[in-house]
PARO-796822 format. One record per residue: x, y, z of N, C-alpha, C in turn. Coordinates in pm, whole numbers, plus 50000, padded with zeros to 5 digits. Layout:
N
XYZXYZXYZ/...
***
This chain:
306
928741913283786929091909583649929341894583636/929691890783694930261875083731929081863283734/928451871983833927071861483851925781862383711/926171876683634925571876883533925691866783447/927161869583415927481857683344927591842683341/927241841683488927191823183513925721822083475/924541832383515923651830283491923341830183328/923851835683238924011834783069924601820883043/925671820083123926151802783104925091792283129/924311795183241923451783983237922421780883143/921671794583090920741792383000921291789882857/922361790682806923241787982704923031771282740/923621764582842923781750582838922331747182853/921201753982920919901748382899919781747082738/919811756382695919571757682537920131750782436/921501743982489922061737782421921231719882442/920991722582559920621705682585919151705082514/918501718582465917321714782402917061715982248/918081720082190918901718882081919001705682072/919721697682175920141685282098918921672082119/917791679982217916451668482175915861675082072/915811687082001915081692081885915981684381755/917221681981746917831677081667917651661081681/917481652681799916821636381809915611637281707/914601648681788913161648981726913221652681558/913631656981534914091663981395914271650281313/915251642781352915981636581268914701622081279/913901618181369912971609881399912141610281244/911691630181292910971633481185911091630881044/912171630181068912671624580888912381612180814/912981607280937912771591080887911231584880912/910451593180997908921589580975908241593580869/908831602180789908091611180735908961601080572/910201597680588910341586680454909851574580454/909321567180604908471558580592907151563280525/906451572780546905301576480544905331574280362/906251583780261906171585480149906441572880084/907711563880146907201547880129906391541280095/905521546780219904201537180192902971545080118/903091556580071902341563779967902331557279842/903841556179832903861550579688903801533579680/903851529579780903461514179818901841510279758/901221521679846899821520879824899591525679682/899371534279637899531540379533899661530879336/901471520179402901241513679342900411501579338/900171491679438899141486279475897781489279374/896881503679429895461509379369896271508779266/896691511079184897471510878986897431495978981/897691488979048897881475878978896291469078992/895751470179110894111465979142893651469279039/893191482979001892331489778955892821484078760/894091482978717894041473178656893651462378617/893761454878684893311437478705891991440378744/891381447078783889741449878766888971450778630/890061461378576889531467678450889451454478386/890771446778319890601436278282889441421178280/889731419678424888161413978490886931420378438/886351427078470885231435578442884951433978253/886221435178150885921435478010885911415977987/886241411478065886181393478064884921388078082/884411397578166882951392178268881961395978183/882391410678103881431415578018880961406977888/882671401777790882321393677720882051381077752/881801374177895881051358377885879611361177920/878861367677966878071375677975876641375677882/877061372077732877051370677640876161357477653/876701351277652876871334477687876351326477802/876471331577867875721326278024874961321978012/874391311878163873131307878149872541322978285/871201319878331870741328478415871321330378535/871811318578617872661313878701874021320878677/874811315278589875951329778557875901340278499/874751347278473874511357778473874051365878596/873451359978703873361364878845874871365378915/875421356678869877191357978911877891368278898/877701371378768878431378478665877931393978732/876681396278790876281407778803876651410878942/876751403479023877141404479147878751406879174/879801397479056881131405379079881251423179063/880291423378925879961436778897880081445678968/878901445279072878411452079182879601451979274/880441441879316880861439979432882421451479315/882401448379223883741455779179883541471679184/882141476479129881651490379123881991497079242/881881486979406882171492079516883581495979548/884531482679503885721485579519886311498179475/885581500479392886251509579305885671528479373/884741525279444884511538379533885471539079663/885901528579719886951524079833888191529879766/888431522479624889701530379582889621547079589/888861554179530888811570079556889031570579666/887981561479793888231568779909889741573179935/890431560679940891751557579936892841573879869/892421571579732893201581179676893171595979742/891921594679798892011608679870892961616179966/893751604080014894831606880109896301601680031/896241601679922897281598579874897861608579766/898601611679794899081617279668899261619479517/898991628479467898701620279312898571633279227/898921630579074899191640279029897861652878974/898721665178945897101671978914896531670378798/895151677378789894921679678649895181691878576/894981689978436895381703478344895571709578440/893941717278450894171727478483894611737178644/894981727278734895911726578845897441729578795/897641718978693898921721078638899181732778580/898421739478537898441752178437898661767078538/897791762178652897941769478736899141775378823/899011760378932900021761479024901481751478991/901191741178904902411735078836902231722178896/903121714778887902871696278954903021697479083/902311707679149902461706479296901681697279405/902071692079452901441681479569900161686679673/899121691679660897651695279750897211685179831/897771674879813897131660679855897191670380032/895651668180098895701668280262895931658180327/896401654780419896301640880505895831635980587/895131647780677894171644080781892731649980774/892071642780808890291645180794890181656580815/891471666380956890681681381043891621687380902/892581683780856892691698080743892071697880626/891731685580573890871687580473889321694580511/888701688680631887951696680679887851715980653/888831715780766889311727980797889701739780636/889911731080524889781734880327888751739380307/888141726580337886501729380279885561738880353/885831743380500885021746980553885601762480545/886431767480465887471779780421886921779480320/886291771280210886091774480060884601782680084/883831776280194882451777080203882461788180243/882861798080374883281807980412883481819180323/884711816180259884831823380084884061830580055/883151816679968882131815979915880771827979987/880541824380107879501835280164880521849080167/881571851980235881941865780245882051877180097/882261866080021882321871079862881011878279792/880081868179876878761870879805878331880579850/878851883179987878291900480063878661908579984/880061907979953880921918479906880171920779777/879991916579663879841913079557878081922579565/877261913979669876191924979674876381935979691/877111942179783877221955879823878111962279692/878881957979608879231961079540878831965579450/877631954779373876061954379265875481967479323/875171971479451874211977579507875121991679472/876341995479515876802004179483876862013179370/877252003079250877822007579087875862008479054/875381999679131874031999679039873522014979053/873602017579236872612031079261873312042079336/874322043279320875512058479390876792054779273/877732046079256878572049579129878392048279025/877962056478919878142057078788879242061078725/880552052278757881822054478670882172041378644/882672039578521883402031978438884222023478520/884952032778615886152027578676885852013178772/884362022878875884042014478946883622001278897/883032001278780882491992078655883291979078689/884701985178623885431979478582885761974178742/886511979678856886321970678966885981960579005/884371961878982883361949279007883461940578914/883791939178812883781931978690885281925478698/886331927678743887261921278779887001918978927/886841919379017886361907979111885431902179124/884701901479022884311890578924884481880778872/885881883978800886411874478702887361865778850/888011878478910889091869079005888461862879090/886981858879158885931853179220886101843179174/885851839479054885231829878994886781823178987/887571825278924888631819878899889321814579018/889581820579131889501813079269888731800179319/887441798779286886521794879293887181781779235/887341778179102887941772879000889301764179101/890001775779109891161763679169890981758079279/890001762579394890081759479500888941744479516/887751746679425887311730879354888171723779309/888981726479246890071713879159890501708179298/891421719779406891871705479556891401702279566/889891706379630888671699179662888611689779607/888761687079493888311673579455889441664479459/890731668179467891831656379435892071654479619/891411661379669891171658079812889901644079840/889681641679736887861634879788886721640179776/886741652779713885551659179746884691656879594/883211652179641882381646979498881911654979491/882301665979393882101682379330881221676479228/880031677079200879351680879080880211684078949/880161675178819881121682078685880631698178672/879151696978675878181711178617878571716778708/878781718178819879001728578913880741737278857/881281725978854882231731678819882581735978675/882151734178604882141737278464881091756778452/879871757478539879481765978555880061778878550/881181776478637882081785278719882991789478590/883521778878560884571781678428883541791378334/882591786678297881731798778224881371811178270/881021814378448881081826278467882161835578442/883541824978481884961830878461885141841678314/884511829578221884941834678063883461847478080/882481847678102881381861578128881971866178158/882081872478269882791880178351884091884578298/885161875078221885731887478155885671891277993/884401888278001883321896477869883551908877948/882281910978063882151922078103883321929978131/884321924478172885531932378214885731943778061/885931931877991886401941177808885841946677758/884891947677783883751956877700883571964477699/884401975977575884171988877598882861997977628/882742004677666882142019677752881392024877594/880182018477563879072023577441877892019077489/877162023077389875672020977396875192014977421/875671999777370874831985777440875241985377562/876961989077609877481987277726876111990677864/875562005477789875232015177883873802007177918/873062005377745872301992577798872061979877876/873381973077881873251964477951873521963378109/874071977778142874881975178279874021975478389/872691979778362871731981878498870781972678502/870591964778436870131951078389871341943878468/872261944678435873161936978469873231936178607/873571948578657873921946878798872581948278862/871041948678837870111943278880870061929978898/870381921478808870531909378811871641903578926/872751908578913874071907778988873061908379163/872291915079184871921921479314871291905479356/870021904879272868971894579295869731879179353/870751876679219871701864479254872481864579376/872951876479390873551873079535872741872979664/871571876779636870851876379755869831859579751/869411856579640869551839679653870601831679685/871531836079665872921822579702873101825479831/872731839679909873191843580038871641836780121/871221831880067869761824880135869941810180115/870301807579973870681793579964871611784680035/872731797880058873781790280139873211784680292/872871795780384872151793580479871231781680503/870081780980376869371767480374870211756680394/871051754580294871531741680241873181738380363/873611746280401874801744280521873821736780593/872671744380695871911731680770871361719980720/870921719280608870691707980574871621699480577/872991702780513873781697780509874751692780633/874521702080769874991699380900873821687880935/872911684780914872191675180957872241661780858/872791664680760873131648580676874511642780753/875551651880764876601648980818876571641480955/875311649781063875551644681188874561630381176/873651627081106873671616881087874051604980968/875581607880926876481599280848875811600080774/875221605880689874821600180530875381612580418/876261616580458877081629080389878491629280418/879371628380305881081630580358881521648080411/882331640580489882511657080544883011667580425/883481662680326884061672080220882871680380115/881791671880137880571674880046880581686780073/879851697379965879821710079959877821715179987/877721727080015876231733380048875431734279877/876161725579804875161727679694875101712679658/875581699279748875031688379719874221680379857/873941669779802872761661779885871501667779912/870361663379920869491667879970867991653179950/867161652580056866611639880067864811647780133/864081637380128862851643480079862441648280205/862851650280302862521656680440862891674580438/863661675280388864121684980362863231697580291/862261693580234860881701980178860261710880325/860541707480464860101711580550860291727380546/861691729680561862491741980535862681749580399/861901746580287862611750380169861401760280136/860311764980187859001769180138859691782880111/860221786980192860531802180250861331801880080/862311794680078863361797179978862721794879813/861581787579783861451781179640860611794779562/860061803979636859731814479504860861826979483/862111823879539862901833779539863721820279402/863731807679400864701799879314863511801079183/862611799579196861431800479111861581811179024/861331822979068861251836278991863131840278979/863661839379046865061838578936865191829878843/864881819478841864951809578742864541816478600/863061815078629862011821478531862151838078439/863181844478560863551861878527865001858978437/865851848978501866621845478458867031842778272/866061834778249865631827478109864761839178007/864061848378105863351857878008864321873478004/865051872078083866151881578109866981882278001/867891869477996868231863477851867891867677752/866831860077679865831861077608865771878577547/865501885177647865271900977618866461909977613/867441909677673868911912977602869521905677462/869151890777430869991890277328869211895677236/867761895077244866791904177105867421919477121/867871924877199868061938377198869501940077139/870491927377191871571929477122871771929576971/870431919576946870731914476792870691926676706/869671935576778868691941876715870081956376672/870421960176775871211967076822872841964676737/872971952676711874031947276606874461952276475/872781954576413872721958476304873311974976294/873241987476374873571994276436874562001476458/875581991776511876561993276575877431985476556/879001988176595880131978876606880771971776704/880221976776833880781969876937881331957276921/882171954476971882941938476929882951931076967/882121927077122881051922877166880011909577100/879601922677016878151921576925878671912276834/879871916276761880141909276628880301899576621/
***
């Protein structure tokens, strides 16, 4: 019993002595970590005051401009240029800095701080959104494939049509970090999404009638086709995109639906009559539901329609 207890005494005083370097390290941590926010807002204010005194510059240069001879007008175009750059250095910049959200971040998650700080976690974001993005699209097929040709219930309907809406809406916030991270998201890309969001919960509401019944196998025909292009597209465009990266002409944050350069036609044969004929099915797809809806309007009350 004795020796038990000397032996409990010792690991008690081990534990205590590592307690009091976790409490050195701790308290280190603090004060690195108030230098660090220091100099956030150091920098921070700094880019606010530059990007100022640019703006200014830039509306000065514009109005002498006017006036010049050819000689200061080659001047004049070259601060231009040399300011247009600065001003991509500043984003770079902001990308690691903290800074507030937009709307609709704010609306979301509230004035919360997303800012990443190091290249491997912002990485490690983006390469989670992309992931997402493909596992969703399986699901989403097998889902289409399901309601289209073994469930015919409402319920299941309704399932797919809300992970749908919550797809897309994910989608939505997880672009907004992306971008207050650095990431040069396409506006249309993201604006897209916001429109599938508001579709999708069309389809969610839409009561269980006639046009409903009309439109749903159309629908989730369509639903099938799209996910099996984006589940091809993705594939294409990740390698393409692993080969812009490994030779620097792509930021690591860029996403599988930007860059692409004229070498790239090598690999795309396989993929362009599957983007082709969706395109084309796409637009006449359209086209032939809203004549049926219109038609169908006259008809009926669905609220939908009205």
């Amino acid at each position: 019993m004795v020796l038990q207890l000397e032996r409990y005494q010792r690991e008690w005083r081990e534990l205590e002595e590592e307690f009091q370097q976790l409490q050195e390290t701790h308290k280190v941590y603090r004060q690195k970590l108030e230098e660090l926010n220091n100099l956030q807002t150091a920098c921070s204010s700094s880019i606010r005051k530059q990007k100022r005194k640019l703006k200014d510059l830039k509306y000065s240069l514009q109005r002498c401009k006017h006036t010049s001879s050819p000689e200061e007008s080659d001047l004049i175009q070259q601060i231009n240029t040399q300011i247009k750059d600065r001003q991509n250095v500043f984003f770079d910049m902001e990308a690691y800095l903290p800074k507030r959200n937009g709307l609709y971040l704010n609306l979301v998650l509230g004035n919360v701080n997303v800012t990443l700080l190091s290249n491997q976690a912002k990485f490690a974001y983006k390469d989670e959104y992309e992931k997402f993005k493909l596992y969703l699209t399986i699901i989403l097929l097998l889902g289409a494939v399901a309601c289209r040709f073994i469930l015919h219930y409402r319920v299941t309907d309704e399932v797919f049509n809300f992970l749908l809406v919550w797809y897309y809406c994910t989608l939505t916030i997880r672009e907004s970090i992306l971008i207050s991270n650095g990431s040069r998201i396409k506006g249309w890309w993201v604006s897209h999404h916001y429109v599938s969001t508001f579709l999708s919960g069309v389809m969610l509401t839409w009561p269980d009638g006639l046009m409903y019944q009309m439109f749903r196998n159309q629908f989730l025909a369509f639903s099938i086709f799209q996910s099996c292009v984006q589940f091809l597209q993705y594939y294409y465009q990740s390698g393409c995109l692993y080969r812009l990266r490994a030779l620097g002409k792509r930021n690591h944050l860029d996403l599988t639906v930007e860059g692409f350069q004229s070498w790239m036609w090598r690999g795309l044969t396989f993929l362009l009559p599957f983007l082709f004929f969706g395109h084309v099915s796409w637009r006449t797809w359209l086209l032939h539901i809203s004549l049926i809806l219109f038609y169908l309007n006259t008809r009926t009350r669905d609220f939908q329609s009205c």
